[in-house]
PDB file of N, CA, C and O in Angstrom:
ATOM      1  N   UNK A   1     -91.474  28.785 -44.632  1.00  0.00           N
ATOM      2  CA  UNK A   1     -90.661  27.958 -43.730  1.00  0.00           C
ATOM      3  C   UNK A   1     -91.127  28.198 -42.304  1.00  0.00           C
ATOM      4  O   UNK A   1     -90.387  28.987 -41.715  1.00  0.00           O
ATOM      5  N   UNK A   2     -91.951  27.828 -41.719  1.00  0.00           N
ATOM      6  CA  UNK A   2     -92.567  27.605 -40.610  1.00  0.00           C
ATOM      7  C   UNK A   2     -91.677  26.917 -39.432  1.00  0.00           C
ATOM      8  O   UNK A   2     -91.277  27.620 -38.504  1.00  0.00           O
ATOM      9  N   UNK A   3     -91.451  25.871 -39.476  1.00  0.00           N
ATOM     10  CA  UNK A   3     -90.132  24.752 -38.757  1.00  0.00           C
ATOM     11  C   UNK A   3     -88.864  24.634 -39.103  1.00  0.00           C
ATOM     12  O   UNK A   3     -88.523  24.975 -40.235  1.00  0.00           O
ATOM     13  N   UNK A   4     -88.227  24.286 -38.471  1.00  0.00           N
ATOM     14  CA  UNK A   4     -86.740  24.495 -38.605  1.00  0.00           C
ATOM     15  C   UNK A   4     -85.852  25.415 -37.521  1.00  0.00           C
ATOM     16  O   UNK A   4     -86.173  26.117 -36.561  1.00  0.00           O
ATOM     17  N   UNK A   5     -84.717  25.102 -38.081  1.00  0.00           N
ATOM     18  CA  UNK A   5     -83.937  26.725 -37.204  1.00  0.00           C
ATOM     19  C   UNK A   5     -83.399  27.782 -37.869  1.00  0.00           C
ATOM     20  O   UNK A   5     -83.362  27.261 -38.983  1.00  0.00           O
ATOM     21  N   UNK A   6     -83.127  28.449 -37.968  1.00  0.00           N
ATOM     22  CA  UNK A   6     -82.486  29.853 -38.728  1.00  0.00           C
ATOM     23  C   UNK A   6     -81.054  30.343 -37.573  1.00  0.00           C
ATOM     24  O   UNK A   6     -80.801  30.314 -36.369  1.00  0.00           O
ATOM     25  N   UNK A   7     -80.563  30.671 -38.557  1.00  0.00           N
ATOM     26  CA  UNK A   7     -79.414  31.297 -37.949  1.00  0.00           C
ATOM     27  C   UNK A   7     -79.607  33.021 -37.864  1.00  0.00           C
ATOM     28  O   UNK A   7     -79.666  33.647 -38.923  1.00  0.00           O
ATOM     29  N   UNK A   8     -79.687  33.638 -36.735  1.00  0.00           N
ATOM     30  CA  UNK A   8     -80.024  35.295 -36.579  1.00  0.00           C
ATOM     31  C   UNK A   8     -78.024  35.703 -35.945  1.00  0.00           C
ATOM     32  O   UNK A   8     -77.033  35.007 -35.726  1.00  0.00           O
ATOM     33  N   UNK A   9     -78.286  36.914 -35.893  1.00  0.00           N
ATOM     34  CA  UNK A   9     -77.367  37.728 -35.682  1.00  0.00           C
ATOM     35  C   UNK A   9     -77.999  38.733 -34.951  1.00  0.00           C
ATOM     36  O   UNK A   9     -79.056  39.278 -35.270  1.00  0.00           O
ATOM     37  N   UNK A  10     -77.055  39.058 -33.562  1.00  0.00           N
ATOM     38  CA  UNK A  10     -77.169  39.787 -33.225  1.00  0.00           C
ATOM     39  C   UNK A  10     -76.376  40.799 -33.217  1.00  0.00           C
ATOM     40  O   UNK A  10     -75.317  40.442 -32.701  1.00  0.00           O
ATOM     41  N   UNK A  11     -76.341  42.017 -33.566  1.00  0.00           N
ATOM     42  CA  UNK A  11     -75.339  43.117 -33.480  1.00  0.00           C
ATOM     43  C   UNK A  11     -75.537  44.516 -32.939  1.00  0.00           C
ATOM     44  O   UNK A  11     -76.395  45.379 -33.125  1.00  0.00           O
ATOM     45  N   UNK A  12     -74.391  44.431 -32.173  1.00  0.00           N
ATOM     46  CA  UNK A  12     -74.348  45.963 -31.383  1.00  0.00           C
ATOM     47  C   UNK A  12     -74.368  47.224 -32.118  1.00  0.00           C
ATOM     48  O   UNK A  12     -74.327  47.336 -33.344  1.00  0.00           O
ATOM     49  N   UNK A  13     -74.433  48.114 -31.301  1.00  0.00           N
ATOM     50  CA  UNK A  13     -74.129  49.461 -31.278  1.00  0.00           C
ATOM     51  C   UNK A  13     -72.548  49.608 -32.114  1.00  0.00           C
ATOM     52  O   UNK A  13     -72.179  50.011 -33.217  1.00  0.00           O
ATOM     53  N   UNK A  14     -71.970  49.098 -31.029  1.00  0.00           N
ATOM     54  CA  UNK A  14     -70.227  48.813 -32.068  1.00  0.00           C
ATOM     55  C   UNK A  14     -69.977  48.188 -33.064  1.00  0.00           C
ATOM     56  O   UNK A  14     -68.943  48.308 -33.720  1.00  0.00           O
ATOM     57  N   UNK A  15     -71.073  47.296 -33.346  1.00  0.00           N
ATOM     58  CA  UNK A  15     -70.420  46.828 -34.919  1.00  0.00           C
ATOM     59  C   UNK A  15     -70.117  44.903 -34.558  1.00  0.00           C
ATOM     60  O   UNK A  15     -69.549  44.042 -35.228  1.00  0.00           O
ATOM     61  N   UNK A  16     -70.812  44.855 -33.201  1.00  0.00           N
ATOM     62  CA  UNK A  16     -69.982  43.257 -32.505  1.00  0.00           C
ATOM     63  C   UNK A  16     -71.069  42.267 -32.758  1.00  0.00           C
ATOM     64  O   UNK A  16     -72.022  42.208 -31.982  1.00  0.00           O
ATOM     65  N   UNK A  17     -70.987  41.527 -33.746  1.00  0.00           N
ATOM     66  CA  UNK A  17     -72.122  40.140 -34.094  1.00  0.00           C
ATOM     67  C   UNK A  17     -71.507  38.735 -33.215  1.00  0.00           C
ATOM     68  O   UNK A  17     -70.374  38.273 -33.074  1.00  0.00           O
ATOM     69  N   UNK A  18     -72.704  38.383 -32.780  1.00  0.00           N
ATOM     70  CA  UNK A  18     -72.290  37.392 -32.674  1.00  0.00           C
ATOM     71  C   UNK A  18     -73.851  36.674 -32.554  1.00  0.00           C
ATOM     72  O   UNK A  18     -74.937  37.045 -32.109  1.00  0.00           O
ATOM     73  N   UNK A  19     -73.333  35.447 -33.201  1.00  0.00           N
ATOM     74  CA  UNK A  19     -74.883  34.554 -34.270  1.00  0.00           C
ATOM     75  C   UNK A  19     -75.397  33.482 -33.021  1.00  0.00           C
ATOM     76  O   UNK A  19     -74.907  32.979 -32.010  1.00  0.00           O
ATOM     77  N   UNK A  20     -76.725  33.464 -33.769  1.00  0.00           N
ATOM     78  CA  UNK A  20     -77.916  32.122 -32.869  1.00  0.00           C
ATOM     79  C   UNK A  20     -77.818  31.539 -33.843  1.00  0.00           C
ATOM     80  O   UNK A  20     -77.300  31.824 -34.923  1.00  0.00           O
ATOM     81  N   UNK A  21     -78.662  30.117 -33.243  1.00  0.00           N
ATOM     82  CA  UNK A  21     -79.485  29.354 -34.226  1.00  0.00           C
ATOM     83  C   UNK A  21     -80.546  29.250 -33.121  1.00  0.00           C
ATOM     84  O   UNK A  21     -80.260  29.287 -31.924  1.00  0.00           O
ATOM     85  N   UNK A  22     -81.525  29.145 -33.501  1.00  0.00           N
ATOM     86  CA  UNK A  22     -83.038  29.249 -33.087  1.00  0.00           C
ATOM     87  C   UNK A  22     -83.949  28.364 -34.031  1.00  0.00           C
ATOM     88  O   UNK A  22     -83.884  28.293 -35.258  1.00  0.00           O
ATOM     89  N   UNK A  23     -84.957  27.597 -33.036  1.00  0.00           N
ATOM     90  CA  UNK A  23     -85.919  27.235 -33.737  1.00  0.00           C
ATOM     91  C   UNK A  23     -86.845  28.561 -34.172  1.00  0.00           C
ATOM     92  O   UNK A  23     -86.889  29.610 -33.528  1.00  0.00           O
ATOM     93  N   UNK A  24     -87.526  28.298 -35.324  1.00  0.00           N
ATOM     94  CA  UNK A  24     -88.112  28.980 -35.865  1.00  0.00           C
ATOM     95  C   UNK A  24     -89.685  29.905 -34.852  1.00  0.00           C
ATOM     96  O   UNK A  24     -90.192  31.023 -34.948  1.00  0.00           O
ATOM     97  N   UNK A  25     -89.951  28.715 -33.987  1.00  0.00           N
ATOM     98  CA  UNK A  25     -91.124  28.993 -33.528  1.00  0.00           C
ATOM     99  C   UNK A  25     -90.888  29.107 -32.129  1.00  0.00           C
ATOM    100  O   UNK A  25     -91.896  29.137 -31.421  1.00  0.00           O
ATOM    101  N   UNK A  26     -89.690  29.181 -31.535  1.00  0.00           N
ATOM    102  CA  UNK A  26     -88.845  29.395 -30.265  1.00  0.00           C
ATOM    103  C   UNK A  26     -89.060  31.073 -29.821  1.00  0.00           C
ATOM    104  O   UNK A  26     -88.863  31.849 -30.755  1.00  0.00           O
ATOM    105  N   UNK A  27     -89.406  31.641 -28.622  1.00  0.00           N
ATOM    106  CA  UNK A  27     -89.337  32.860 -28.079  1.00  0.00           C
ATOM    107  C   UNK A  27     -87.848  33.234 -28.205  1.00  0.00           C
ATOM    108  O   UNK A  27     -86.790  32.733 -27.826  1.00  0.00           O
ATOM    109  N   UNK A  28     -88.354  34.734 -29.159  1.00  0.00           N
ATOM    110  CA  UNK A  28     -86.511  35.291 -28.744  1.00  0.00           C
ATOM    111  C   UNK A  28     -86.227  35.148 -27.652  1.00  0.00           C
ATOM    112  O   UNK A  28     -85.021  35.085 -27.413  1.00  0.00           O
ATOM    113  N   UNK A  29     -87.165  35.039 -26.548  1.00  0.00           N
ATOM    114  CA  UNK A  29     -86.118  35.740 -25.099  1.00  0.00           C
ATOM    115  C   UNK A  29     -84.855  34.601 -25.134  1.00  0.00           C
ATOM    116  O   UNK A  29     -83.741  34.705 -24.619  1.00  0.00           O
ATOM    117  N   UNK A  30     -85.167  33.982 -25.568  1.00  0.00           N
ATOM    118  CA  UNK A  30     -84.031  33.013 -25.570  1.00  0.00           C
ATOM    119  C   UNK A  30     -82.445  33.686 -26.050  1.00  0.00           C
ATOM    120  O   UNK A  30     -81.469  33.767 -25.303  1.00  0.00           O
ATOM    121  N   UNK A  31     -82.495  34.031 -27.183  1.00  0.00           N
ATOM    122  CA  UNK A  31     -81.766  34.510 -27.622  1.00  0.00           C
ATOM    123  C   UNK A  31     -81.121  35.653 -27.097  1.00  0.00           C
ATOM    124  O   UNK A  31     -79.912  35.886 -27.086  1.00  0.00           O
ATOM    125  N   UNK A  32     -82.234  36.477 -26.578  1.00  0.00           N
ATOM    126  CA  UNK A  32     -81.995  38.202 -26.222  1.00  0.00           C
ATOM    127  C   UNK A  32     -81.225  37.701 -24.693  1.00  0.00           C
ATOM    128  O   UNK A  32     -80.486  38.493 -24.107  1.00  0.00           O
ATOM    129  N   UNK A  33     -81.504  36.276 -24.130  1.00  0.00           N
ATOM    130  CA  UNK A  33     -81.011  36.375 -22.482  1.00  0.00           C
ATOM    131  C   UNK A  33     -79.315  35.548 -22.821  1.00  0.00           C
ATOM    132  O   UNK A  33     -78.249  35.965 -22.369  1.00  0.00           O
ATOM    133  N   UNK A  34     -79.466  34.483 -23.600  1.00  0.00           N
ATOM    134  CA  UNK A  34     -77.937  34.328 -24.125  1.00  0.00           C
ATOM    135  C   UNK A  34     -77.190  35.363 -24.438  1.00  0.00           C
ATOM    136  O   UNK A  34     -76.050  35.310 -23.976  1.00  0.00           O
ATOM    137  N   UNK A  35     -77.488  36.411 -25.155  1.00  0.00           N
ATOM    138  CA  UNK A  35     -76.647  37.448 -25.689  1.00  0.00           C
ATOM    139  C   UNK A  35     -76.360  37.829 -24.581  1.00  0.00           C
ATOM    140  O   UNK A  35     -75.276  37.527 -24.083  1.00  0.00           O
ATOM    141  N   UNK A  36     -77.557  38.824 -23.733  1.00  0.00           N
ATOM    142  CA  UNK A  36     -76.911  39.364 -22.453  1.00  0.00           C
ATOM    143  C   UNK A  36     -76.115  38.780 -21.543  1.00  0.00           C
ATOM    144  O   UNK A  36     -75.448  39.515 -20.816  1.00  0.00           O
ATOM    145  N   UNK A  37     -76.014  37.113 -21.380  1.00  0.00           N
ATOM    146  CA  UNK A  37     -75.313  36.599 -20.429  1.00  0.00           C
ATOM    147  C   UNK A  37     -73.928  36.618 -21.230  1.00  0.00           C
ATOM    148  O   UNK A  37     -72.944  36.860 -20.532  1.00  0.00           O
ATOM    149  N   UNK A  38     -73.672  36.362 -22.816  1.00  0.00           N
ATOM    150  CA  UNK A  38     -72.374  36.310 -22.776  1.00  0.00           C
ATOM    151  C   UNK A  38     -71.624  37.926 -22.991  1.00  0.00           C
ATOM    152  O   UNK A  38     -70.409  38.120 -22.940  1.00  0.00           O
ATOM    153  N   UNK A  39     -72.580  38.894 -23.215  1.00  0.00           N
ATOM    154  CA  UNK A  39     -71.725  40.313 -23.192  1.00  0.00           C
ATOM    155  C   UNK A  39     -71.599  40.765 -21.459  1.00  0.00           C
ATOM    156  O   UNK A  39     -70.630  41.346 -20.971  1.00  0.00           O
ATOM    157  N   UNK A  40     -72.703  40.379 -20.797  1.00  0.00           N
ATOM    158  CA  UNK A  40     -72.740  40.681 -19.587  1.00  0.00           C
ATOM    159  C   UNK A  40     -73.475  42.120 -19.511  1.00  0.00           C
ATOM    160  O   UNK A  40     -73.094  43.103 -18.877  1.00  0.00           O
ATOM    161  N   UNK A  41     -74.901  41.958 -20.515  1.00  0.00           N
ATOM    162  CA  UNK A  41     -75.492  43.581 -20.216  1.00  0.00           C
ATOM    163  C   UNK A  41     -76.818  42.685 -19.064  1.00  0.00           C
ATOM    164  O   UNK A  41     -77.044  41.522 -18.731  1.00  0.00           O
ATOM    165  N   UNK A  42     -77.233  43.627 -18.870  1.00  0.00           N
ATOM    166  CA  UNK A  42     -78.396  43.406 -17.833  1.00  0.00           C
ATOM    167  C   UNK A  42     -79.727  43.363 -18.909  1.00  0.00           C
ATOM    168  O   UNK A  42     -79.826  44.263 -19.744  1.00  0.00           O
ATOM    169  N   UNK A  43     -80.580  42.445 -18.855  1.00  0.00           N
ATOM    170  CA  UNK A  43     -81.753  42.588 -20.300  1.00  0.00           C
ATOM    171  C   UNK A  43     -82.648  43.937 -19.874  1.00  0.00           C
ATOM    172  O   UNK A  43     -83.073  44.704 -20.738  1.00  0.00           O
ATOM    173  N   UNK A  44     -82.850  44.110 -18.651  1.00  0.00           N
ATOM    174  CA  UNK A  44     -83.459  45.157 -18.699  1.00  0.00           C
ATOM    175  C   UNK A  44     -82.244  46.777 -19.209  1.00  0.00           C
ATOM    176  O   UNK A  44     -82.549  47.957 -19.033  1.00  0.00           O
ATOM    177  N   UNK A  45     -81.303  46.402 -19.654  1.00  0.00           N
ATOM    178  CA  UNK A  45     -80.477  47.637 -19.883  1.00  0.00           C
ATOM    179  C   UNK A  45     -80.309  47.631 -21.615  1.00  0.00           C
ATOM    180  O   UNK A  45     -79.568  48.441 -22.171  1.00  0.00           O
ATOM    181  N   UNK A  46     -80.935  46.824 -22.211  1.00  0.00           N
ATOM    182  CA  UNK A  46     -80.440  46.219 -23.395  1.00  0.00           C
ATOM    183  C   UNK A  46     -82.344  46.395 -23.919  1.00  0.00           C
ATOM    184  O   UNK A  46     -83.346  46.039 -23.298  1.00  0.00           O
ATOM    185  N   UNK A  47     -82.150  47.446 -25.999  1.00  0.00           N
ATOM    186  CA  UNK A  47     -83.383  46.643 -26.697  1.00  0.00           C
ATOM    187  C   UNK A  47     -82.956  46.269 -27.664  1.00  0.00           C
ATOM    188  O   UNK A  47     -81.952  46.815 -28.119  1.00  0.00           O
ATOM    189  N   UNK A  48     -83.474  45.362 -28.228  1.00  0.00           N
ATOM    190  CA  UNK A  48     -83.617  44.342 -29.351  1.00  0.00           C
ATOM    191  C   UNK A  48     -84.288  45.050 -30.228  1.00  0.00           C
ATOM    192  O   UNK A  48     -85.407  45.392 -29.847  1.00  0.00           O
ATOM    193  N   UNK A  49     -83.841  45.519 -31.709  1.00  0.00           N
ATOM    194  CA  UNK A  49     -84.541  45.675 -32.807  1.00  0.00           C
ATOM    195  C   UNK A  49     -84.710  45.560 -33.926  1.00  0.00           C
ATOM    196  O   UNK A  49     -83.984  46.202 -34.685  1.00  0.00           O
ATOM    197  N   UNK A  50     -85.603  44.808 -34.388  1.00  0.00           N
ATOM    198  CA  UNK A  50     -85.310  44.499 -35.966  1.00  0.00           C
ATOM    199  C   UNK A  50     -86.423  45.218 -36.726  1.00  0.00           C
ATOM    200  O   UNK A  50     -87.536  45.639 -36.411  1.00  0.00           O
ATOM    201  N   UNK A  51     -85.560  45.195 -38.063  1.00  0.00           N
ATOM    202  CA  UNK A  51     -86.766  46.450 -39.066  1.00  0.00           C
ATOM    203  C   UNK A  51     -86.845  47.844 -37.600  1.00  0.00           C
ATOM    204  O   UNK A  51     -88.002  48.213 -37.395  1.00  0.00           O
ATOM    205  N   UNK A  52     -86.018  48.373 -36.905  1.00  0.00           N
ATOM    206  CA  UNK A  52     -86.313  49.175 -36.077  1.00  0.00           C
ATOM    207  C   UNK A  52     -87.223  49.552 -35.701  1.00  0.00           C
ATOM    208  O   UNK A  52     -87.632  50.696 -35.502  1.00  0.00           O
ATOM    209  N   UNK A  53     -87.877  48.022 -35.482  1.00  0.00           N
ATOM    210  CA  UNK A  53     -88.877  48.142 -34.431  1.00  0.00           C
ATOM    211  C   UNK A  53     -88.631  47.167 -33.457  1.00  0.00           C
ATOM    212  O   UNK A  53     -88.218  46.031 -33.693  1.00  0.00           O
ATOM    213  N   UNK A  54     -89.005  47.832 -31.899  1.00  0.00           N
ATOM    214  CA  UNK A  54     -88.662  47.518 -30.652  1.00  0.00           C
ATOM    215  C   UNK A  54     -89.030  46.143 -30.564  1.00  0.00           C
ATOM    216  O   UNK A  54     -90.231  46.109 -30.832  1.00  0.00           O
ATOM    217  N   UNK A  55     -88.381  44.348 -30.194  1.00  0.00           N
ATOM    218  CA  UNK A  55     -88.794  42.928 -30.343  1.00  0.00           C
ATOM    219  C   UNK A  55     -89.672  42.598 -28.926  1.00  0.00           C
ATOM    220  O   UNK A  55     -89.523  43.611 -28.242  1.00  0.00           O
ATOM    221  N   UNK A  56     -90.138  42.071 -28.517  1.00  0.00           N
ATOM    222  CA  UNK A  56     -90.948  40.954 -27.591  1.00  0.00           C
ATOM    223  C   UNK A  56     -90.379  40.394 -27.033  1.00  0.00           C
ATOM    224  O   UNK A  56     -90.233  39.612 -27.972  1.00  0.00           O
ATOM    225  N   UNK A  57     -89.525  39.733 -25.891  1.00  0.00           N
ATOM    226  CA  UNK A  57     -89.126  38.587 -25.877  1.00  0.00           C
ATOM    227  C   UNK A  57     -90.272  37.331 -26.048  1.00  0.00           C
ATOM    228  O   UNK A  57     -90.138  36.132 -26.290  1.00  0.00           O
ATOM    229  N   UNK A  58     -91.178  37.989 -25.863  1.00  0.00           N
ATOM    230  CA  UNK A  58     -91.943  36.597 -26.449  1.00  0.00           C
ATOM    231  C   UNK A  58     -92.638  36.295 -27.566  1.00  0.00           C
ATOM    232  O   UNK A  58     -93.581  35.513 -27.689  1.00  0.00           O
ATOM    233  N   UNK A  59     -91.892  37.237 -28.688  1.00  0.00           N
ATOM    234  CA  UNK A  59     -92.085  37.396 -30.173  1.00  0.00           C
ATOM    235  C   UNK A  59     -91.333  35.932 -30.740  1.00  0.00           C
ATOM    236  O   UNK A  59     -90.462  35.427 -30.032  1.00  0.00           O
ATOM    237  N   UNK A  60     -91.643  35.407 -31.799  1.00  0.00           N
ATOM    238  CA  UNK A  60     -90.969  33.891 -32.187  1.00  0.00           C
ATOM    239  C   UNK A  60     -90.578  35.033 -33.797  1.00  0.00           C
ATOM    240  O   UNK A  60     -91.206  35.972 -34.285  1.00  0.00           O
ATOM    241  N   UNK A  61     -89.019  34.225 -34.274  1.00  0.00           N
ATOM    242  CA  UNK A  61     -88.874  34.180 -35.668  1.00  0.00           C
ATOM    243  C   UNK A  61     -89.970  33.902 -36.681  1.00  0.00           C
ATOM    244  O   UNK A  61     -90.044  34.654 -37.653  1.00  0.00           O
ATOM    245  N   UNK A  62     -90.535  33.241 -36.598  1.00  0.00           N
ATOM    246  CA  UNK A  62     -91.971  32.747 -37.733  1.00  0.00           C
ATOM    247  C   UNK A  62     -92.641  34.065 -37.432  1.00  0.00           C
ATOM    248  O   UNK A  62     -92.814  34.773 -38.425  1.00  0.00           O
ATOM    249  N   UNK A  63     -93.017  34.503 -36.383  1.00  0.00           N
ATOM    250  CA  UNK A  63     -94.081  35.876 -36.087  1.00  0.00           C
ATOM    251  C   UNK A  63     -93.631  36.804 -36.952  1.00  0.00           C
ATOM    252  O   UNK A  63     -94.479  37.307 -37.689  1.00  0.00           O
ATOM    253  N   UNK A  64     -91.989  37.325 -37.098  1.00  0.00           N
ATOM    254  CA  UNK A  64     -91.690  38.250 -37.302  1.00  0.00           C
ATOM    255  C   UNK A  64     -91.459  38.115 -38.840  1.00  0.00           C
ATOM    256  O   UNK A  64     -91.462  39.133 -39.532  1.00  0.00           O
ATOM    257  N   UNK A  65     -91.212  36.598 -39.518  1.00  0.00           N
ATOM    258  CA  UNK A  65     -91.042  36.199 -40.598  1.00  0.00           C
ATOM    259  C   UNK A  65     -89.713  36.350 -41.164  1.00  0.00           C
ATOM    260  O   UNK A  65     -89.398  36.429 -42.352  1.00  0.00           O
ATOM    261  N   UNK A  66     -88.818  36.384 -39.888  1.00  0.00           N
ATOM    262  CA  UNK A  66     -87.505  36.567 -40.002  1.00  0.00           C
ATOM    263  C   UNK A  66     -86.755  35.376 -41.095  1.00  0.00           C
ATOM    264  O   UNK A  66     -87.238  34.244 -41.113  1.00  0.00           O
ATOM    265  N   UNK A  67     -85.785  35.649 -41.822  1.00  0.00           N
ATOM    266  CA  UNK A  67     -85.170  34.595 -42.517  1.00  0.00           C
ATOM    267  C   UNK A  67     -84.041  34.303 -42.173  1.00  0.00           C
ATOM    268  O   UNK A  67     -83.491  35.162 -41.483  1.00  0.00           O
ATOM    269  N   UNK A  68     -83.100  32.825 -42.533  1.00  0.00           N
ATOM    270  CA  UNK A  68     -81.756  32.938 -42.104  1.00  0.00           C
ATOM    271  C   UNK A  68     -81.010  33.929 -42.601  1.00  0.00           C
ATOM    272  O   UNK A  68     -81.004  34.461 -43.711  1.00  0.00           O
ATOM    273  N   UNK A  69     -80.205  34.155 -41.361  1.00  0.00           N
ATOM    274  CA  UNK A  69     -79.159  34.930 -41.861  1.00  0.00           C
ATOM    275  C   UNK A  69     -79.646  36.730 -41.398  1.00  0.00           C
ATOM    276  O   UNK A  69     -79.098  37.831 -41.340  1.00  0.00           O
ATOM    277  N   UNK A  70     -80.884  36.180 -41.171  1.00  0.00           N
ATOM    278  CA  UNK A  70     -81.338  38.498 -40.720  1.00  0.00           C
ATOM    279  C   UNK A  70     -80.622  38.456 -39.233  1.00  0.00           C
ATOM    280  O   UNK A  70     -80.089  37.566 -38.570  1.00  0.00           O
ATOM    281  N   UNK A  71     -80.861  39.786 -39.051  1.00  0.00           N
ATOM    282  CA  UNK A  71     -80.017  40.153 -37.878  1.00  0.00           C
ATOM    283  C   UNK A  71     -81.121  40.967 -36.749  1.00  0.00           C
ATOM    284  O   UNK A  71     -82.231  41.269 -37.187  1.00  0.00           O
ATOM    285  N   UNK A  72     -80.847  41.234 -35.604  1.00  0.00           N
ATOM    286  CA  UNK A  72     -81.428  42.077 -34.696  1.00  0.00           C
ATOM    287  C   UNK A  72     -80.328  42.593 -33.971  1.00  0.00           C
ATOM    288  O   UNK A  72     -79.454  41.973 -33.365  1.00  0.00           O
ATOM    289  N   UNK A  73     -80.523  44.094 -34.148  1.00  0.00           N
ATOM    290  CA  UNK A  73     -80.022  45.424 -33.340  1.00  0.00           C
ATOM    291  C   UNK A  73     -79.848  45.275 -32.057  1.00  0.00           C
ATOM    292  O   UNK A  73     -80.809  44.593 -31.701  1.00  0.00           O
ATOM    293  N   UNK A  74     -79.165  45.515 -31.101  1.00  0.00           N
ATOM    294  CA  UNK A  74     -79.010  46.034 -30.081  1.00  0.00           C
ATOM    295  C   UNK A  74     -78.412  47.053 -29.249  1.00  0.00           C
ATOM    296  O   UNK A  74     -77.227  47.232 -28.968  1.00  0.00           O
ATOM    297  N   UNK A  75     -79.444  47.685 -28.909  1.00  0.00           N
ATOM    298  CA  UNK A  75     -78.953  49.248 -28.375  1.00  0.00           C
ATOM    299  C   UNK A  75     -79.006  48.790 -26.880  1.00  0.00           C
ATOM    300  O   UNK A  75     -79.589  47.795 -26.450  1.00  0.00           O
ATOM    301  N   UNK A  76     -78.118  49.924 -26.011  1.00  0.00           N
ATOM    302  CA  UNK A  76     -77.639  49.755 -24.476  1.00  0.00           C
ATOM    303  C   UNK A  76     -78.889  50.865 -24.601  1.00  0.00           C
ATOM    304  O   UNK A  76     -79.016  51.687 -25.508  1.00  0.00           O
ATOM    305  N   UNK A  77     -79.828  50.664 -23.388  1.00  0.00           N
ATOM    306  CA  UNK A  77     -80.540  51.621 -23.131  1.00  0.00           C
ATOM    307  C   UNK A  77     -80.322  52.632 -22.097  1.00  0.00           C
ATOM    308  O   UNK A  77     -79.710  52.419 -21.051  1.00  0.00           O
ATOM    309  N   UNK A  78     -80.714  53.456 -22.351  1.00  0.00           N
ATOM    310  CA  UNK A  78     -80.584  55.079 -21.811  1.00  0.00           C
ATOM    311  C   UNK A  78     -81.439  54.946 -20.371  1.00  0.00           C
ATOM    312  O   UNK A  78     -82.574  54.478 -20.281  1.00  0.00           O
ATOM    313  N   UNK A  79     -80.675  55.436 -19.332  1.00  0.00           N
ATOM    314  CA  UNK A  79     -81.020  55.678 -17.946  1.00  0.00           C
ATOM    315  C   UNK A  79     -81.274  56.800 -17.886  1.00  0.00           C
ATOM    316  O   UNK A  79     -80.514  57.464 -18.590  1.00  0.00           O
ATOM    317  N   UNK A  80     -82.514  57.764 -17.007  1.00  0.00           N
ATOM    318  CA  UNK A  80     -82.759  58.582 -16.735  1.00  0.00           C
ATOM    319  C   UNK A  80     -83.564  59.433 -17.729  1.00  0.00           C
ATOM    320  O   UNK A  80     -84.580  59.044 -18.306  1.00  0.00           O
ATOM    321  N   UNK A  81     -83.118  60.370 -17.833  1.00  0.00           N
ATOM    322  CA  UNK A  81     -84.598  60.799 -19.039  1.00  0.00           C
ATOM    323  C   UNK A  81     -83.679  62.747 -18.739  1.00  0.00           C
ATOM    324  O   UNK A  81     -84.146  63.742 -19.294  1.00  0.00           O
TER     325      UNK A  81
END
């Protein structure tokens, strides 16, 4: 399935989903900058991970071979070191 849209999920640290639909061949950042605008994190404070590995925003669903219905992680990232 190359074309089309898929429905992803994004879910927090807490347990809080809340779903896309995305074209298939569409840049997450899309997705990753909606999420942050409606939780209100800053994208640079926020990573995206699926299969826990760190996403692209300019990674596409088809790249990753994501299917409807998968989800991507999001962790608040750690300041300072």
């Amino acid at each position: 399935m190359k074309d089309g849209q898929i429905n992803i999920k994004v879910v927090s640290g807490s347990g809080d989903e809340i779903q896309f639909k995305i074209e298939n061949t569409a840049q997450l950042r899309k997705v990753m900058e909606a999420y942050c605008k409606k939780t209100g994190t800053a994208m640079d404070m926020a990573r995206f991970l699926y299969d826990g590995t760190q996403v692209s925003p300019s990674i596409t669903p088809a790249e990753l071979e994501m299917k409807d219905g998968d989800s991507i992680d999001v962790m608040a990232e750690q300041a300072g070191g």
